[in-house]
C-alpha positions in Angstrom: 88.9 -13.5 -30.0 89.3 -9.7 -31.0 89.0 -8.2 -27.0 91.1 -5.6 -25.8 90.1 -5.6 -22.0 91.5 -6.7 -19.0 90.0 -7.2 -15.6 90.1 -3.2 -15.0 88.5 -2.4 -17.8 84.8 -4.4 -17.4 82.8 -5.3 -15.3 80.4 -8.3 -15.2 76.8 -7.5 -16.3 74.5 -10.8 -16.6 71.9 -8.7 -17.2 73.0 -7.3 -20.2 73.9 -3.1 -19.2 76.8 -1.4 -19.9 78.6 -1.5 -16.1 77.9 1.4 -14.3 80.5 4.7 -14.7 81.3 3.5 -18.2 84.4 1.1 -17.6 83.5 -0.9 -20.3 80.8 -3.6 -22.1 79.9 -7.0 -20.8 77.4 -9.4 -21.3 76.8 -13.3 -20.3 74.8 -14.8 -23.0 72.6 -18.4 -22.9 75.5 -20.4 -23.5 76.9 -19.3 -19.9 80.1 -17.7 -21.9 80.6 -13.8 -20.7 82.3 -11.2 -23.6 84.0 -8.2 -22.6 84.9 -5.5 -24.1 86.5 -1.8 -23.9 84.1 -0.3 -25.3 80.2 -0.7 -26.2 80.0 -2.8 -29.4 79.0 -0.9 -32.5 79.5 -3.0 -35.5 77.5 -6.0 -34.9 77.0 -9.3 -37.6 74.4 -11.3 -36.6 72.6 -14.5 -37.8 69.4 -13.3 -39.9 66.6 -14.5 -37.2 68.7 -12.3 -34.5 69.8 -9.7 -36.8 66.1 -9.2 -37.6 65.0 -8.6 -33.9 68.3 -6.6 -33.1 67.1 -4.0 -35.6 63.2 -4.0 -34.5 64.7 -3.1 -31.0 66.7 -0.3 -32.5 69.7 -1.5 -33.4 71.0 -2.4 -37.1 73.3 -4.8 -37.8 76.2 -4.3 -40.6 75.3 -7.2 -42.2 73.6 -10.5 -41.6 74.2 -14.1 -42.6 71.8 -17.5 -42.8 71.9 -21.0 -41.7 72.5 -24.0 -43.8 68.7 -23.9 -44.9 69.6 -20.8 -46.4 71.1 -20.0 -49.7 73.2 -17.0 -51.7 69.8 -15.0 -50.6 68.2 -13.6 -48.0 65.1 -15.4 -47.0 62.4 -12.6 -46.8 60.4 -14.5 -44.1 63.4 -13.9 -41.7 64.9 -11.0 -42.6 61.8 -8.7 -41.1 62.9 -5.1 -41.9 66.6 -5.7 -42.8 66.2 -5.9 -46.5 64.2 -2.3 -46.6 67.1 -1.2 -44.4 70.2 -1.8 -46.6 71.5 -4.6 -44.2 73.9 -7.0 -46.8 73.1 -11.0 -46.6 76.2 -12.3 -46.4 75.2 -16.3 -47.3 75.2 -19.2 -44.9 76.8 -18.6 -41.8 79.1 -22.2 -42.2 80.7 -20.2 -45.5 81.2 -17.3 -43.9 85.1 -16.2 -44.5 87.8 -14.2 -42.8 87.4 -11.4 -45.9 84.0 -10.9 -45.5 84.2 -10.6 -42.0 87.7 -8.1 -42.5 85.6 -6.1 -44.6 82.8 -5.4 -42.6 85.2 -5.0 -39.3 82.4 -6.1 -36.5 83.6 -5.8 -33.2 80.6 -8.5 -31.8 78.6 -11.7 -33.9 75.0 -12.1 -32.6 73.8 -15.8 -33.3 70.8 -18.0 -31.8 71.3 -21.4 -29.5 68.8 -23.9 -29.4 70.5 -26.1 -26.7 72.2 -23.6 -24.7 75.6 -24.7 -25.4 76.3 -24.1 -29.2 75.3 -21.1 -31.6 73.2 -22.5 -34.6 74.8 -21.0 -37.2 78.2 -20.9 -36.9 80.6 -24.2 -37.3 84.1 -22.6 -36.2 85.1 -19.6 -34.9 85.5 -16.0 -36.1 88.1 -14.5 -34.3 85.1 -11.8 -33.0 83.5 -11.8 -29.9 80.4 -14.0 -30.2 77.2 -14.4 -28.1 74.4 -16.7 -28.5 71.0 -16.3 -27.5 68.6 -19.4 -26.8 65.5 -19.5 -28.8 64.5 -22.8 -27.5 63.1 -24.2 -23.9 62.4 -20.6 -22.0 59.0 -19.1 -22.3 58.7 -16.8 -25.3 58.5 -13.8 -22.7 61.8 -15.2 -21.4 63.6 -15.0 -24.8 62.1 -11.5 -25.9 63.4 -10.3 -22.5 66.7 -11.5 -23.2 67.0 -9.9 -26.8 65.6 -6.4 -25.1 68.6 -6.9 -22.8 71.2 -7.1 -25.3 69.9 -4.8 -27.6 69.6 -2.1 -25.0 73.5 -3.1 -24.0 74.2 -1.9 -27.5 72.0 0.9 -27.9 73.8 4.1 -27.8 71.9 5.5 -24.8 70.8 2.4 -23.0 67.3 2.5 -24.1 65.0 0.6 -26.4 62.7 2.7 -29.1 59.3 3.9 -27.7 56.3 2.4 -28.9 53.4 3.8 -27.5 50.7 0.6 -26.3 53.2 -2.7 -25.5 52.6 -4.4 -29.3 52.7 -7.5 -27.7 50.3 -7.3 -25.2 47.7 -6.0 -27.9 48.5 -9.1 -29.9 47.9 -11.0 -26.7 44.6 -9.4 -26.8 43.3 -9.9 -29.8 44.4 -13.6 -29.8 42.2 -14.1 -26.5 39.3 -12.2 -28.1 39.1 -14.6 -31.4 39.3 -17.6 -29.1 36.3 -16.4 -27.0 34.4 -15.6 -30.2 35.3 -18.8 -31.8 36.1 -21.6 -29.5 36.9 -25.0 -29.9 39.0 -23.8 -33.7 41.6 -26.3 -34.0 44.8 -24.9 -35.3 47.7 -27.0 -37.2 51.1 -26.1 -37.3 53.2 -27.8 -40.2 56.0 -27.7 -42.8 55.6 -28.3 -45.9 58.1 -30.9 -47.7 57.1 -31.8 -51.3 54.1 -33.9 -52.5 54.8 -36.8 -50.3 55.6 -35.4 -47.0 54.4 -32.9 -44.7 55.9 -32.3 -41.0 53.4 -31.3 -38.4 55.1 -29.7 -35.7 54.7 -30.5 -31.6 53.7 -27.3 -30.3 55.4 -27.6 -26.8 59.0 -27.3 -28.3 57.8 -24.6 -30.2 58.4 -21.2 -27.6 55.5 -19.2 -29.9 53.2 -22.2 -30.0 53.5 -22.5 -26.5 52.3 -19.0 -25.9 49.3 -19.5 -28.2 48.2 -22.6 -25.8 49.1 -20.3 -23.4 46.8 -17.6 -24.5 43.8 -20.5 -25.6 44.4 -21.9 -28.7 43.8 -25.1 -29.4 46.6 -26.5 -31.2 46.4 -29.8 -32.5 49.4 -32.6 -31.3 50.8 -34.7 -33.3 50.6 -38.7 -33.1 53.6 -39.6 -30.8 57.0 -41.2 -32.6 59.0 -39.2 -34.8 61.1 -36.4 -34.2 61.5 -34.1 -31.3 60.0 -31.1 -33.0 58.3 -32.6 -35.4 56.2 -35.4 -37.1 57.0 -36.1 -40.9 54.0 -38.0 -42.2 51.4 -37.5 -45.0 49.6 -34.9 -46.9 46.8 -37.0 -46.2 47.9 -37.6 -42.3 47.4 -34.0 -41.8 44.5 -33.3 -43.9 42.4 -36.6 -41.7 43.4 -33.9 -38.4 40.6 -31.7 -39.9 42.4 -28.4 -38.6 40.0 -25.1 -38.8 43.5 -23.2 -39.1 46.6 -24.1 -40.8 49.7 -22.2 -39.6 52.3 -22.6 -42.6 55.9 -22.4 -42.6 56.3 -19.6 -44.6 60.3 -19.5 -44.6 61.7 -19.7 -48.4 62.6 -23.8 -48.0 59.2 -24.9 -47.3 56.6 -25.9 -50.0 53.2 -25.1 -50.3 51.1 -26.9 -47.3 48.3 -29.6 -47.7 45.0 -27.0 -46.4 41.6 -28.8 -45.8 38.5 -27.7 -47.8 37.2 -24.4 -45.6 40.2 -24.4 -43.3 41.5 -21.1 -43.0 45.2 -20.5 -43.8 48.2 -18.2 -41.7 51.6 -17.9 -42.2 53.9 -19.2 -39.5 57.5 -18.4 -39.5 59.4 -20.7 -37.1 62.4 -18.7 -37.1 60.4 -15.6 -36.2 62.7 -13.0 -35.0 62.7 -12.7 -31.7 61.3 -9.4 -30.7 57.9 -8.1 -29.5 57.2 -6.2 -32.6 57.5 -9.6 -34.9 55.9 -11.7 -32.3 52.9 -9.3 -32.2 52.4 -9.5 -36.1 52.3 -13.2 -35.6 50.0 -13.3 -33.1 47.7 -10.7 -35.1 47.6 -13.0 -38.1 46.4 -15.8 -35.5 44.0 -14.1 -34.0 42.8 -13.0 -37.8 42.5 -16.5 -38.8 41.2 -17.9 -35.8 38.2 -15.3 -35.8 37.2 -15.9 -39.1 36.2 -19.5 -38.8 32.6 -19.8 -38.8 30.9 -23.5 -38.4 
């Protein structure tokens, strides 16, 4: 690991601020691992989903790279604003190589956790200060926190951009305003996965399905069996669930989904980068669909 400082020059910060009278850079991630540093990161690679939110909270990555669902290209679902803002792809994270990395000369690698022990992406390590941030069991206000925090560690002057009204807590709005005006909508989150199969996903290990329930949806559960996350069955499975709403994985690997005569149709991003701004466009698009159902 590329880290220059000793004991005297950082300090522990958990909660993810540059240690007070400017001694140097710290940060515990959700893997329990601390990275020090002299000096405030500035050249940051990051795995697309995280890259993504890094740069909605005001802070741009040097380049990005994907997972093994992801190919030479970027997949537009999860790069959110990167592409528009000149960010390279730099392919699958497992293929990234010491030149690449050389080139671009990043001082920290952002990358996601699932389990809070191992990053997702990344199958051996890059000689660069790495943390990981879970986007798994927490509540989704939980893992948007923690994202804020690390991204105001590496903003220049501590502080996130201003947004005016809290995006998110619009979002939340609206979402409780379409379930009011249209209760009972049953909404289906799936995958799709060719003519044969679909997979319907179990919205309590989902951290954004979770907050829909949260908020009122109605979100139809799978039959039990099956994976952890998710249920691979039928076309015809998920069409007999009669869903008003289907949320589809919209990411580039996922086919068209099987949509029930009338039933209204939203994208759904499962890697959706983890910051408010993303979050609250997904929730918008929820709250459109859910409102428009009329029985």
């Amino acid at each position: 690991m590329r880290d220059g400082t000793d004991d005297t020059e950082a300090q522990t910060a958990i909660d993810g601020t540059v240690p007070a009278g400017g001694a140097g850079w710290a940060f515990t991630d959700d893997t329990g691992q601390e990275v020090r540093a002299a000096a405030r990161p500035r050249r940051i690679v990051a795995y697309v989903r995280a890259g993504a939110a890094l740069h909605d909270l005001g802070v741009t990555p040097v380049g990005v790279y994907g997972s093994n669902h992801d190919g030479a290209l970027p997949d537009p679902a999860k790069s959110g604003g990167l592409t528009a803002a000149g960010v390279p792809y730099l392919g699958p994270g497992p293929e990234l190589t010491d030149e690449v990395l050389d080139g671009l000369r990043p001082d920290l690698v952002v990358d996601v956790t699932y389990d809070e022990k191992y990053p997702y992406s990344l199958t051996r390590p890059l000689g660069v200060p790495l943390v990981a941030l879970s986007v798994g069991g927490a509540p989704l206000p939980a893992l948007l926190g923690r994202f804020a925090d690390l991204a105001r560690s590496l903003a220049e002057d501590g502080r996130l951009p201003r947004t005016g009204a809290d995006p998110l807590a619009v979002a939340e709005r609206a979402v409780r305003d379409a379930v009011a005006a249209a209760p009972g909508v049953r909404v289906l989150a799936l995958s799709g996965a060719g003519d044969e199969q679909v997979h319907l996903a179990r919205p309590a290990t989902w951290p954004e399905l979770r907050h829909l329930v949260e908020l009122g949806v109605e979100l139809v559960e799978p039959a039990p069996g099956g994976g952890v996350n998710w249920l691979t069955t039928t076309p015809e499975e998920a069409l007999s669930l009669a869903p008003d709403v289907v949320l589809a994985d919209n990411r580039a690997h996922a086919s068209p989904p099987p949509v029930p005569p009338g039933a209204r149709l939203a994208d759904w991003n499962p890697e959706t980068p983890p910051s408010a701004a993303a979050t609250a466009r997904f929730l918008h698009a929820v709250a459109a669909a859910v409102g428009s159902v009329r029985r």
